[in-house]
C-alpha positions in Angstrom: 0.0 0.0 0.0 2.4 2.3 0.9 4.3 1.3 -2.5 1.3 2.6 -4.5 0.9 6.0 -2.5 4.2 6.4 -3.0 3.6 5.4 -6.9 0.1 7.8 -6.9 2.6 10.8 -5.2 5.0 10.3 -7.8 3.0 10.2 -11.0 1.4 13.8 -10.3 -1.7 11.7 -9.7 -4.5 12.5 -6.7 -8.0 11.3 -5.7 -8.9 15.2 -4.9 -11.3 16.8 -7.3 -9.7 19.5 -9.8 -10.4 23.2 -8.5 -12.9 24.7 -10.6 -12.4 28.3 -11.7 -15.4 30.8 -11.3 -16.0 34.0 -11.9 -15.8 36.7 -9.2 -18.7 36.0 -6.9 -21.4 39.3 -7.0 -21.7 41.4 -4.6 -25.0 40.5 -2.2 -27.5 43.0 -2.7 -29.5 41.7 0.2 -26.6 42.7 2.8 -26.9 45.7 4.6 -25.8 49.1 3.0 -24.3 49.7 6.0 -21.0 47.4 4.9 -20.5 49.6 2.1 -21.4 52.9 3.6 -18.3 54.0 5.7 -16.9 57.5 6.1 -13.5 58.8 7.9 -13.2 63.0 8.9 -11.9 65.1 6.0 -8.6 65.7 5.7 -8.8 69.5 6.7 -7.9 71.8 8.7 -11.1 72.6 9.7 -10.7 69.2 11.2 -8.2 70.2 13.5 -10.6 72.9 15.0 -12.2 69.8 16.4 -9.7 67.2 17.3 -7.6 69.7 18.6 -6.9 71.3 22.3 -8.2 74.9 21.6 -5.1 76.0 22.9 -2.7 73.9 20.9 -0.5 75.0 17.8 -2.5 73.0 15.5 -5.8 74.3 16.5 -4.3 78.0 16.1 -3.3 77.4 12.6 -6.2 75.7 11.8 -8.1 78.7 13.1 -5.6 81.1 11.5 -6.2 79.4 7.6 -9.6 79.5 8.5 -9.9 83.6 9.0 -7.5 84.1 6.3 -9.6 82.1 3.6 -13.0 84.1 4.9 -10.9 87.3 5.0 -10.0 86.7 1.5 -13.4 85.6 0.5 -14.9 88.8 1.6 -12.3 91.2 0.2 -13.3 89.4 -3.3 -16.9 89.6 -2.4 -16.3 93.7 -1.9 -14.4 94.3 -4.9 -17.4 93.1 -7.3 -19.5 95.5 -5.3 -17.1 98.1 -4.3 -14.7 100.2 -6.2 -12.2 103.4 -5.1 -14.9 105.1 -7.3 -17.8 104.0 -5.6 -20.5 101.3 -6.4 -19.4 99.0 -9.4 -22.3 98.8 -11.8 -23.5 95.7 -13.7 -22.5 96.2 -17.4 -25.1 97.5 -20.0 -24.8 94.2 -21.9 -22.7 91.6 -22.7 -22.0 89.1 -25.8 -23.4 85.8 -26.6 -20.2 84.0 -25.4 -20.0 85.5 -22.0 -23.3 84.8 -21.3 -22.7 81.0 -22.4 -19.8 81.4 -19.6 -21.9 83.0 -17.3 -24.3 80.4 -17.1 -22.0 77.4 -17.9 -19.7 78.3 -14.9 -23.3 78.2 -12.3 -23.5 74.3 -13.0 -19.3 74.9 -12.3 -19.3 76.3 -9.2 -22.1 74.1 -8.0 -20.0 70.9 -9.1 -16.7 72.2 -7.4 -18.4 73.5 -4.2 -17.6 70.9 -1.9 -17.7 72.7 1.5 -21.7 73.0 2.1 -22.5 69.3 1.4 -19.2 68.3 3.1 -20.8 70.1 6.2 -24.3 68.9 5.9 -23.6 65.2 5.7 -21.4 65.1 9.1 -24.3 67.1 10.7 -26.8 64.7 9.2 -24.6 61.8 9.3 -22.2 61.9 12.6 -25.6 62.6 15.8 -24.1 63.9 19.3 -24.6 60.2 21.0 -22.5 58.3 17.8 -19.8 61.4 18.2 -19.5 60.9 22.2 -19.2 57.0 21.2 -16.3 57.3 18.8 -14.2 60.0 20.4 -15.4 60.3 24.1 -12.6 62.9 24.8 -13.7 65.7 21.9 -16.4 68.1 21.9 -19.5 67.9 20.0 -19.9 71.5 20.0 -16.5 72.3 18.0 -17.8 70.2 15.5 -21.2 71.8 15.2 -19.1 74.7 14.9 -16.3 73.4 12.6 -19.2 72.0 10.1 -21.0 75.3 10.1 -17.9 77.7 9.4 -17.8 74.9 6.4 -21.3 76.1 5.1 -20.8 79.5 5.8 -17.7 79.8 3.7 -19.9 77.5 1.0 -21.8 80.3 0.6 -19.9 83.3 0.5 -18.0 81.2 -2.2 -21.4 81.3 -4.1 -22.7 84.4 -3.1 -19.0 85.7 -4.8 -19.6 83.7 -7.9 -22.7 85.3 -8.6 -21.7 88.6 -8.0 -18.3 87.8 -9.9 -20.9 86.6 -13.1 -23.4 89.7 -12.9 -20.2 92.0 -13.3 -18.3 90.5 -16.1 -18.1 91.3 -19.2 -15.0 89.1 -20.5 -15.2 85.2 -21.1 -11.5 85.0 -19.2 -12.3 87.1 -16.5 -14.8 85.1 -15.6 -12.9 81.9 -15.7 -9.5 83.5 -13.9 -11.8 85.4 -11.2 -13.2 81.6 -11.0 -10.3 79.9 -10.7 -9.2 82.3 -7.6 -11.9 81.8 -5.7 -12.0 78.1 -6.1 -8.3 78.3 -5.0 -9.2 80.6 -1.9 -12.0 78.0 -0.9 -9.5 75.1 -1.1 -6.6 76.7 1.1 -7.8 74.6 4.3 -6.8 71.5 2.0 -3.7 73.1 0.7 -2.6 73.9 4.3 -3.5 70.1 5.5 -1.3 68.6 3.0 1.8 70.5 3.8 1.7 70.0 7.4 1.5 66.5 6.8 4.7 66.9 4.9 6.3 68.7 7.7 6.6 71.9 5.9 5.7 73.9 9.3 6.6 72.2 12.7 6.6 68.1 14.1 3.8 68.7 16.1 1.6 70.1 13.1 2.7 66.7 11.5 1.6 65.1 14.4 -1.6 66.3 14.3 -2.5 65.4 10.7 -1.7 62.1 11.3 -4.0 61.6 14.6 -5.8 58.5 15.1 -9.4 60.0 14.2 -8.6 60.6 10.6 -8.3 56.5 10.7 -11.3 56.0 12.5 -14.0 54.2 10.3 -17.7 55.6 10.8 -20.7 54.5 9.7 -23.2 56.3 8.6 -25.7 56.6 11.5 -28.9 56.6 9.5 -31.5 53.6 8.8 -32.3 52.5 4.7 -35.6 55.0 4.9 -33.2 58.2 6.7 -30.5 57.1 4.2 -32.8 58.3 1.1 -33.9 61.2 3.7 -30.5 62.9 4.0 -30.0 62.7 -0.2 -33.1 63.9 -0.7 -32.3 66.7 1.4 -28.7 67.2 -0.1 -30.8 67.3 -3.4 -32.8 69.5 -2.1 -29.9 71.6 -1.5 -28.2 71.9 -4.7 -31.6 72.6 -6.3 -32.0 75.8 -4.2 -28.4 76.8 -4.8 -29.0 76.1 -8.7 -32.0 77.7 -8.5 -31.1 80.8 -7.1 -27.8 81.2 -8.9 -29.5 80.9 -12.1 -32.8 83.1 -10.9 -30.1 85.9 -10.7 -28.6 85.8 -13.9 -31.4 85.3 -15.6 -32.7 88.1 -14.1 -29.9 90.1 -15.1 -29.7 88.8 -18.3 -33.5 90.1 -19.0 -32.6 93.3 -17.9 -29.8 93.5 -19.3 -31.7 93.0 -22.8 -34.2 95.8 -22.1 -31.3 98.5 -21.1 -32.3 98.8 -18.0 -28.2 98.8 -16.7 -27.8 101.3 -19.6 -28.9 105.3 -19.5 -31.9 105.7 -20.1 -31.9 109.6 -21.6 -28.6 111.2 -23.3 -28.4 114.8 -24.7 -27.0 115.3 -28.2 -25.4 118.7 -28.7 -24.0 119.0 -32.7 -21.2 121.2 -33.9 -22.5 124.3 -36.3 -22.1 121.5 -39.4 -24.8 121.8 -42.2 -25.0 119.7 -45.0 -26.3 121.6 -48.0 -27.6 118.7 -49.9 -28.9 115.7 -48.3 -31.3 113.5 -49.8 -34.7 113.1 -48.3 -37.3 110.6 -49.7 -40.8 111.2 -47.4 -43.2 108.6 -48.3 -45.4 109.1 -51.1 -42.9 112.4 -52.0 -40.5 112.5 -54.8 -36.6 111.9 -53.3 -35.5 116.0 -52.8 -32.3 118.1 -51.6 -32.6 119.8 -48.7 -29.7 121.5 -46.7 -29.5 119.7 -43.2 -28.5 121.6 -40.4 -27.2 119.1 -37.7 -28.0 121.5 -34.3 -31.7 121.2 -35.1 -31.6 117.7 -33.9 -29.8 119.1 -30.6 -31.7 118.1 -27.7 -32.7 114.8 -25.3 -33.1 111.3 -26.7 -34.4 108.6 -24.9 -34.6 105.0 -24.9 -37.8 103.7 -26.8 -37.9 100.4 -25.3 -36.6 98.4 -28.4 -33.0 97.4 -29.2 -31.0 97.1 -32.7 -28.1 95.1 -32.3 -28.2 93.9 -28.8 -28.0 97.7 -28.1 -31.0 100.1 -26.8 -32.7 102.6 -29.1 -32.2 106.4 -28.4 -35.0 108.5 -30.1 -35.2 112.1 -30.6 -37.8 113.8 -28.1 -40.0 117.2 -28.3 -37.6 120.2 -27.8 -40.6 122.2 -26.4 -41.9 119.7 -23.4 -39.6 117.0 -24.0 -41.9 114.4 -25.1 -42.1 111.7 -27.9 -43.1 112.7 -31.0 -46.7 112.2 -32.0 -46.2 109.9 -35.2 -49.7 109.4 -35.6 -50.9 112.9 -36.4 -52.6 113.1 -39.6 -49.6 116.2 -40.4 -47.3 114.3 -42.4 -45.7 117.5 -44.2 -43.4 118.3 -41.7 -41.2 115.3 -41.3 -38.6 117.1 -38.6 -41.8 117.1 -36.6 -43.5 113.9 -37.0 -40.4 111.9 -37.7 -37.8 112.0 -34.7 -33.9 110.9 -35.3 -32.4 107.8 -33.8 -29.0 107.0 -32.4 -28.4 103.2 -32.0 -25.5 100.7 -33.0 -25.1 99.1 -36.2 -23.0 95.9 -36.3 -22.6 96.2 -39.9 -20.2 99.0 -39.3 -19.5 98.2 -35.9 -20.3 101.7 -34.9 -23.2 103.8 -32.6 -24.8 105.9 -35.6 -26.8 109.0 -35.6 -29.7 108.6 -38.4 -32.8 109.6 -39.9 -35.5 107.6 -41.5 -36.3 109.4 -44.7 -32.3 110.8 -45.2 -30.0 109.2 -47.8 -26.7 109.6 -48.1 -27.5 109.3 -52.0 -29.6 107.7 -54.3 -28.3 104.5 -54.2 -28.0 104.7 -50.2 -29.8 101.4 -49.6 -27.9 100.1 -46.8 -29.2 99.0 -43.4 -27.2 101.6 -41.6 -27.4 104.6 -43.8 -25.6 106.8 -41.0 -24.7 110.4 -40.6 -23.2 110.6 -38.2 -20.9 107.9 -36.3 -18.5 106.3 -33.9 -15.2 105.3 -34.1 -15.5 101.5 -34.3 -16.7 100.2 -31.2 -18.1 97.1 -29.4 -18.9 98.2 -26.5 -23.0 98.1 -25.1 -22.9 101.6 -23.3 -23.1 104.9 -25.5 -21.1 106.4 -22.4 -18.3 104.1 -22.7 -17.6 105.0 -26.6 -14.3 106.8 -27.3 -13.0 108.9 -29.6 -14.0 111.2 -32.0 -17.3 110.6 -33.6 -17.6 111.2 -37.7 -20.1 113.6 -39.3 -21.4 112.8 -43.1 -21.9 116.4 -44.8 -21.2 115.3 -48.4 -17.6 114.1 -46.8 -16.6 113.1 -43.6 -15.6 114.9 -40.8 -14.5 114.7 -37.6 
């Protein structure tokens, strides 16, 4: 007998079934979602102002990144509002591609913002008797307090965005002034990682390696207060989205009706007169007739429509400053009846002065038939255009 196990051990051969090679079992759906819902403290240092002696060097630092990131914050919240020259205004208008930014970086911001849900789910998640249970010697107060300076600074980071997005008027402004505050909302983490390098002192290092950033928690909350807690984080993010996007729009609107734009100018001409303009009145034969630029001295005002993403200024009555009646059955007098417009043509890229029935010539069929105009110009606010303006009286002159 031993002769043939000896034989048997020899040959290779054995009286054990072959292993059979399965696939990787599933995982069991019907376990409890509490094996796969664990959670450890963030690696912050707004973790520190809980795990920390108040009193300690690490606690102080924490403390110190903490003001410094909310100082900074605030001084970039001011500086949309506030200028050395007084209140900043929201621009008259803006193009189609900073408005694409505008609204693309909302959905953004709300994506990067990690701070407010960060500090919702350990309130939500981490209750005062589980805290006391996993770390008897801390305080359940400075992390009430920790979590909440998280959501505060949450929300000046969004309160900024949206102020930074009303005042722009640049597609790289927006994503540079973007990229800064991001950068000023993530110094806690910046400051964690090089203590735990060592950059500042042992005892920092010491710190960011305590025993509670290893300690496992589970997330104190049944199946039913599981779908509670993300339908309230949700819930969140769709009042932040919904405000941040109620603003802009709101801007938006009125920035398309002029309403960030002035709303009367007053035109004052040179002495120039134009001895023979071209004016076609309907139902009249096209005549000369000299045209003496001061007559249409005097206040315009917006009409409510727009030309060119740009509000309409229209010529008003020089004796009571009102609009021109256009419906009186006088239609002999056209400087009456008729006022003159300013607006902006993008054809010539310019703010023109014009009139409805005067032609630069015969063949003046163009959209824009100017007389007088801007230097080139892209800007939404007649206040803001610079330089010289052109005046048409059979040549042009400045």
């Amino acid at each position: 007998m031993e002769k043939e196990a000896l034989a048997a051990i020899e040959s290779g051969e054995s009286k054990e079934e072959p292993a059979v090679v399965t696939a990787v079992d599933p995982i069991d759906d019907t376990k409890d979602d509490e094996d796969f819902d664990l959670l450890t403290l963030p690696e912050s240092t707004h973790t520190l102002l809980f795990t920390e002696p108040i009193h300690s060097k690490a606690f102080l630092f924490s403390l110190a990144i903490a003001s410094l990131s909310i100082m900074c914050l605030i001084l970039a919240l001011t500086n949309k509002v506030v200028t050395l020259d007084g209140m900043r205004e929201i621009p008259g208008n803006v193009g189609h591609t900073v408005k694409i930014a505008q609204f693309a970086s909302i959905f953004i911001a709300l994506l990067m913002e990690e701070e407010i849900p960060t500090g919702l789910c350990l309130l939500r998640h981490i209750p005062k008797n589980y805290f006391k249970s996993k770390f008897p010697n801390l305080k359940y107060y400075k992390f009430v307090a920790s979590c909440s300076l998280r959501i505060l600074m949450g929300y000046i980071f969004l309160v900024s965005v949206m102020l930074l997005l009303m005042m722009a008027d640049n597609v790289l402004d927006i994503f540079f002034d973007f990229i800064a505050l991001q950068f000023l909302q993530q110094l806690d983490d910046v400051a964690f990682n090089l203590a735990r390098m060592g950059v500042f002192s042992k005892s920092l290092r010491a710190a960011t390696r305590n025993k509670y950033f290893q300690t496992e928690l589970r997330r104190h909350t049944k199946v039913n207060g599981n779908r509670k807690i993300s339908f309230f984080l949700k819930a969140i993010y769709f009042v932040n989205l919904v405000a941040l996007l109620g603003a802009q729009i709101y801007v938006t609107v009125r920035q398309g009706n002029g309403d960030y734009q002035c709303k009367s100018i007053t035109v004052r001409f040179k002495d120039e007169v134009w001895e023979r303009s071209l004016v076609q009145m309907p139902g009249v034969e096209m005549k000369e007739m000299a045209l003496v630029y001061p007559y249409f001295n005097g206040i315009y005002n917006q009409d409510g429509t727009s030309n060119d993403g740009r509000p309409v200024y229209v010529e008003q009555n020089k004796f009571d400053g009102t609009s021109f009646d256009t419906a009186s059955p006088d239609t002999g007098n056209m400087s009456v009846k008729i006022p003159a417009k300013i607006q902006y043509c993008k054809s010539i890229r310019a703010w023109v002065f014009l009139h409805e029935y005067i032609r630069k010539s015969t063949r003046d069929d163009s959209e824009c038939p100017w007389l007088l105009r801007s230097e080139e110009t892209e800007v939404y606010d007649i206040e803001e255009v610079q330089g010289p303006w052109q005046v048409w009286a059979g040549v042009i002159r400045k």
